[in-house]
FIVO-932712 format. One record per atom (N, C-alpha, C): atom name; y, x, z. Coordinates in Angstrom, 2 decimals. Layout:
! residues N
<CA <Y X Z>>
...
This chain:
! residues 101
<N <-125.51 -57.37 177.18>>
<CA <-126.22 -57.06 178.40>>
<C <-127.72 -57.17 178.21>>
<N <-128.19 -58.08 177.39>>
<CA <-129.61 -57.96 177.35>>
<C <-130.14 -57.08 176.75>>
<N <-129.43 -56.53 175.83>>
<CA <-130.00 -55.76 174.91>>
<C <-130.42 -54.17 175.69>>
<N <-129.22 -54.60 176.61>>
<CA <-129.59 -52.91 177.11>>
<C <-130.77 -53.16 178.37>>
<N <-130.57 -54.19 178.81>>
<CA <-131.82 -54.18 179.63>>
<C <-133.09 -54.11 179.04>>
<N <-133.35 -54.59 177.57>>
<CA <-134.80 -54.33 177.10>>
<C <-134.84 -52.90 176.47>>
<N <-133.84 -52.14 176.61>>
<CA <-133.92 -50.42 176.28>>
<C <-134.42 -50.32 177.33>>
<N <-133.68 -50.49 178.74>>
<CA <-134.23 -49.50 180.03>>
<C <-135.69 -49.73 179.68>>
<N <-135.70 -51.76 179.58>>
<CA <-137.66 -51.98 180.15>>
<C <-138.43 -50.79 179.07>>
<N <-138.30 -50.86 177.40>>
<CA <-138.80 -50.32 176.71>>
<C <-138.88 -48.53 177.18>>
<N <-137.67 -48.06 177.94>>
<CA <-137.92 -46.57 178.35>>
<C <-138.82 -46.25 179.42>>
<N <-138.81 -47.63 180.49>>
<CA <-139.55 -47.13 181.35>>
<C <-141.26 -47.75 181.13>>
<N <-141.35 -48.83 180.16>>
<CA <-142.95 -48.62 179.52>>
<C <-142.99 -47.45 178.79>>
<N <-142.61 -46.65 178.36>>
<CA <-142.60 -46.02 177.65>>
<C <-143.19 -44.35 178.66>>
<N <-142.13 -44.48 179.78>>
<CA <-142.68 -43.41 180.35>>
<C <-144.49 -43.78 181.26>>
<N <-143.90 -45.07 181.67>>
<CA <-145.62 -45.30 182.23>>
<C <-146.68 -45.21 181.04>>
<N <-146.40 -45.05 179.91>>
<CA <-147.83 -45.18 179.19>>
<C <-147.95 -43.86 179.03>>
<N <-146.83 -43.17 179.34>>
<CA <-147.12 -41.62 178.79>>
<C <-147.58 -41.33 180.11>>
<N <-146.94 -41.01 181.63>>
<CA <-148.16 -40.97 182.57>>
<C <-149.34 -41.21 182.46>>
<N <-149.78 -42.55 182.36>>
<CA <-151.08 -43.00 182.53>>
<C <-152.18 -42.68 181.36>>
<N <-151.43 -42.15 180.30>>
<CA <-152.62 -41.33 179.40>>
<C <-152.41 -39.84 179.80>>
<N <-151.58 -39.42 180.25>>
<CA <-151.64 -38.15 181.19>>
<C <-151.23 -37.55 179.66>>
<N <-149.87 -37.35 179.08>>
<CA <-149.55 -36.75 177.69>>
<C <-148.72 -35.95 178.13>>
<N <-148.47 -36.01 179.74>>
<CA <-147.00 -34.95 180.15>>
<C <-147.59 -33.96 180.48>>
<N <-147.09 -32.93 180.44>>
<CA <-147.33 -31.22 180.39>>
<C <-147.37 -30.73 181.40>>
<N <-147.77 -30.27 181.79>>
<CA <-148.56 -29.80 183.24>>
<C <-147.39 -29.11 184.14>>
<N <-146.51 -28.38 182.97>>
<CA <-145.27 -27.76 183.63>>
<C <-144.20 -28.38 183.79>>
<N <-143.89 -29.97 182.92>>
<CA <-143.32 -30.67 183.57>>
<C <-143.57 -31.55 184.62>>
<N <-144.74 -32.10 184.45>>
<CA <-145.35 -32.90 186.16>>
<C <-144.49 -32.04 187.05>>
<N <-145.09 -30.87 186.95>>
<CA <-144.70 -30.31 188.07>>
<C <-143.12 -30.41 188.66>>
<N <-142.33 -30.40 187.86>>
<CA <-141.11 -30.22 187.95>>
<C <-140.38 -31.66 187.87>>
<N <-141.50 -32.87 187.62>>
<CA <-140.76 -34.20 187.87>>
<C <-139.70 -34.61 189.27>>
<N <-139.79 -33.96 190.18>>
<CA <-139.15 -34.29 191.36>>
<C <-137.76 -33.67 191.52>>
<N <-137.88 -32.88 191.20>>
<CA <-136.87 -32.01 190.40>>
<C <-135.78 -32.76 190.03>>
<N <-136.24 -32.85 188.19>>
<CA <-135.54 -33.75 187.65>>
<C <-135.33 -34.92 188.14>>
<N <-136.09 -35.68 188.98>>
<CA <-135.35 -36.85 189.15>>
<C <-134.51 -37.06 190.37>>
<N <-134.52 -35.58 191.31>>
<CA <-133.55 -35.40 192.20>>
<C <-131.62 -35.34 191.34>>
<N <-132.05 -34.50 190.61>>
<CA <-131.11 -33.88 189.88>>
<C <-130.04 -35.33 189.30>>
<N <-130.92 -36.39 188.29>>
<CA <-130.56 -37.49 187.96>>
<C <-130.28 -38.50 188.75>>
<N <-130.84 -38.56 189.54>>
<CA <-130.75 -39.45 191.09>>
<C <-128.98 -38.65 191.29>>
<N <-128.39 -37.41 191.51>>
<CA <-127.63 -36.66 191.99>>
<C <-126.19 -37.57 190.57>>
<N <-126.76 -37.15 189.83>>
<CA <-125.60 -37.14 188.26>>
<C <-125.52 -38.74 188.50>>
<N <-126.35 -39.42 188.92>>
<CA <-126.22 -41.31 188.40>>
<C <-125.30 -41.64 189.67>>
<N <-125.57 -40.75 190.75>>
<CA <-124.71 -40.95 192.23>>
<C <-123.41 -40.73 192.12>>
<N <-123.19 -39.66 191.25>>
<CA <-121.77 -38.82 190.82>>
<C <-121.31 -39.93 189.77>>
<N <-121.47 -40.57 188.70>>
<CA <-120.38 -41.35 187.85>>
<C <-120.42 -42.57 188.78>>
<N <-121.60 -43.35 189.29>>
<CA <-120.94 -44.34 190.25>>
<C <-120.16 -43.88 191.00>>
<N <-119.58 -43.12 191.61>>
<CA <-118.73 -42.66 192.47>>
<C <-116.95 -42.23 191.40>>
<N <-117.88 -42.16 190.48>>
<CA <-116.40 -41.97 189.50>>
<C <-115.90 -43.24 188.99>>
<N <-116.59 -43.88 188.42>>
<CA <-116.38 -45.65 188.24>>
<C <-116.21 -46.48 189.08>>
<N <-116.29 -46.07 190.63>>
<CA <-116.12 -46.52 191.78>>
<C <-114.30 -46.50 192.12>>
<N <-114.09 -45.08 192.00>>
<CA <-112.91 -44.27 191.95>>
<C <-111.78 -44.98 191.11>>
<N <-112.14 -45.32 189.86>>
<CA <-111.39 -45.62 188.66>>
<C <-110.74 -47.25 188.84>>
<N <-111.53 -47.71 189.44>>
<CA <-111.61 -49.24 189.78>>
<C <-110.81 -49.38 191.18>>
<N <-109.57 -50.17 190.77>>
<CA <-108.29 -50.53 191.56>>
<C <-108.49 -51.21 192.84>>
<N <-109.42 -52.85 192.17>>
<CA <-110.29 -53.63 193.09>>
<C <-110.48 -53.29 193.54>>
<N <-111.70 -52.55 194.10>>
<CA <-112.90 -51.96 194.69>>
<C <-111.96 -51.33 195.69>>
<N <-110.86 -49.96 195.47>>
<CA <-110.42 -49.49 196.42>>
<C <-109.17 -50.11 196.94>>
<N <-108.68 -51.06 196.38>>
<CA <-108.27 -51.88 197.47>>
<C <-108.66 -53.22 198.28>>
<N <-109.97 -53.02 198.14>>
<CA <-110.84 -53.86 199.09>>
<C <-111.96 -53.47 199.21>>
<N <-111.81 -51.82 200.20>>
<CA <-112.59 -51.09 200.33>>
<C <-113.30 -51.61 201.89>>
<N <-111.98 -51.46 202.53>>
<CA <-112.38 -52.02 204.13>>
<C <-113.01 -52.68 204.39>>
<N <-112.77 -54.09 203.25>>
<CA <-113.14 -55.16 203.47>>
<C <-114.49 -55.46 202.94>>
<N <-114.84 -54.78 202.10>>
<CA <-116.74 -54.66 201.51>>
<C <-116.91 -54.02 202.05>>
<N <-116.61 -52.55 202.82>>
<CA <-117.15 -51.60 203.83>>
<C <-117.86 -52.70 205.00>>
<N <-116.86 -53.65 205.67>>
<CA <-116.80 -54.04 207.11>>
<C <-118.70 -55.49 206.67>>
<N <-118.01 -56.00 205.42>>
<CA <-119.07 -57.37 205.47>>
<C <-120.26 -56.36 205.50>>
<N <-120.66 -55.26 204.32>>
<CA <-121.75 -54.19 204.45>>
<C <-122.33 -53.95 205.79>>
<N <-121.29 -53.24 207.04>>
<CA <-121.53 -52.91 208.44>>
<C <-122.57 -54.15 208.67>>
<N <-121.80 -55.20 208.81>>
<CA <-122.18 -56.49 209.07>>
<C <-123.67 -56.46 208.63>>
<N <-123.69 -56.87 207.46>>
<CA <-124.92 -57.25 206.72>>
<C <-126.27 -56.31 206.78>>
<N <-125.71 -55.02 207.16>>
<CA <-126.69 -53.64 208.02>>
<C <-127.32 -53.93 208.68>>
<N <-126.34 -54.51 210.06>>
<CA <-126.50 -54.44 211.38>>
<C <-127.38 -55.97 211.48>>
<N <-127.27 -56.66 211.13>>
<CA <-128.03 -58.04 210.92>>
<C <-129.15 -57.59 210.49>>
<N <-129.49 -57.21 209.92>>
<CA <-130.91 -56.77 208.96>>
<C <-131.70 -55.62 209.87>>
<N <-131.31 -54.98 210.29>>
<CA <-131.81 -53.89 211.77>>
<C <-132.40 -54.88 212.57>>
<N <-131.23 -55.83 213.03>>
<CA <-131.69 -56.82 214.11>>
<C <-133.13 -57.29 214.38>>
<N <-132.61 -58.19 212.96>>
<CA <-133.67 -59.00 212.23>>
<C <-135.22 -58.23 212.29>>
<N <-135.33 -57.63 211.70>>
<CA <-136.40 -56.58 211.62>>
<C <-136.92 -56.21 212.78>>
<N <-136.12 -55.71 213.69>>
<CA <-136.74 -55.34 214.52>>
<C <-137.08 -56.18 215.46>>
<N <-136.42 -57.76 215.86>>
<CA <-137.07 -59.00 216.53>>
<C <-138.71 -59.23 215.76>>
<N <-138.48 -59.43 214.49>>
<CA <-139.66 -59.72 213.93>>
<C <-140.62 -59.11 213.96>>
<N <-140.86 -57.48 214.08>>
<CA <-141.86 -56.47 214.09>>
<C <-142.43 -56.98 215.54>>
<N <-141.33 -56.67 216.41>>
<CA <-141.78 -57.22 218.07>>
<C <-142.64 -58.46 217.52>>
<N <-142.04 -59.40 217.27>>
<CA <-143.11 -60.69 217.23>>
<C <-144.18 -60.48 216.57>>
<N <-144.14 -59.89 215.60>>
<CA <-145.60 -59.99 215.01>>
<C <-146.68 -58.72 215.45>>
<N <-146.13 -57.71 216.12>>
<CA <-146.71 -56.94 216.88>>
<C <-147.87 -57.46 217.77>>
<N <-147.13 -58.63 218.49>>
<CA <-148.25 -58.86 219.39>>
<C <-149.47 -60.00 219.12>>
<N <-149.16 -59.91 217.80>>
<CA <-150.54 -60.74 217.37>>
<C <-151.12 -60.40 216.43>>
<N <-150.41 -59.12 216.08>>
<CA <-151.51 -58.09 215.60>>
<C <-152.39 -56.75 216.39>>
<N <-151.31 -56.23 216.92>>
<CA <-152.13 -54.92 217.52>>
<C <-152.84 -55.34 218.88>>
<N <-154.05 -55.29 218.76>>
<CA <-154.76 -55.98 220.22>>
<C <-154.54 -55.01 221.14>>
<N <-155.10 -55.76 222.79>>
<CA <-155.18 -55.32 223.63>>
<C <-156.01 -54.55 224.21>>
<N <-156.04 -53.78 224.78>>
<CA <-156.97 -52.57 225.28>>
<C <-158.50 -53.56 225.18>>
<N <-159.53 -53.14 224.76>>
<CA <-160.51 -53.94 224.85>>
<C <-160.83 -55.18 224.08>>
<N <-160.36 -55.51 223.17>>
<CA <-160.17 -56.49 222.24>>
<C <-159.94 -56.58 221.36>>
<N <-160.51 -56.86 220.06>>
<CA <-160.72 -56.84 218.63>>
<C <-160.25 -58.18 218.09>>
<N <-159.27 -58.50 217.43>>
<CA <-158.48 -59.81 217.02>>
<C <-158.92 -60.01 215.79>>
<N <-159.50 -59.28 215.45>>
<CA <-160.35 -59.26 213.53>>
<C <-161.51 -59.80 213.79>>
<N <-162.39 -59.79 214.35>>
<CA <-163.88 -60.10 214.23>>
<C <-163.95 -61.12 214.76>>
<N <-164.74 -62.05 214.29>>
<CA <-164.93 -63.46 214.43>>
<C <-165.86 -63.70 216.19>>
């Protein structure tokens, strides 16, 4: 397991140094979104096949489906109590600047 994690790290320094000296080809930039729709699409498709293959998983589908729902719907909550709270002690009131001393 480690070993393959210091491939990914080494592939993806690998692509940031090639960005950031700008060595990619003008006709691929262009077409980066592309490709990584495409791969984003193919990496979606074998998890879904290794998903498939795996006995576990689909017979305790319901039951990671339902804690998931759960763990969604908590996190929506959450979020959105907290934005409210911190809303109002950030965005001032008509006439009032909360930044300046």
């Amino acid at each position: 397991m480690g070993i393959r994690l210091l491939i990914y790290l080494i592939i993806l320094l690998a692509g940031a140094v090639l960005g950031y000296k700008d060595k990619i080809v003008v006709g691929l930039s262009n077409k980066l979104n592309l490709i990584q729709n495409i791969s984003l699409f193919f990496l979606l498709f074998i998890m879904g096949i290794r998903i498939g293959l795996d006995e576990k998983v689909i017979s305790s589908f319901f039951t990671i489906g339902f804690k998931a729902g759960i763990i969604a719907i908590i996190t929506i909550v959450l979020t959105v109590v907290v934005i409210r709270i911190l809303s109002r002690f950030i965005i001032k009131k008509e006439g009032e600047n909360r930044f300046e001393p």
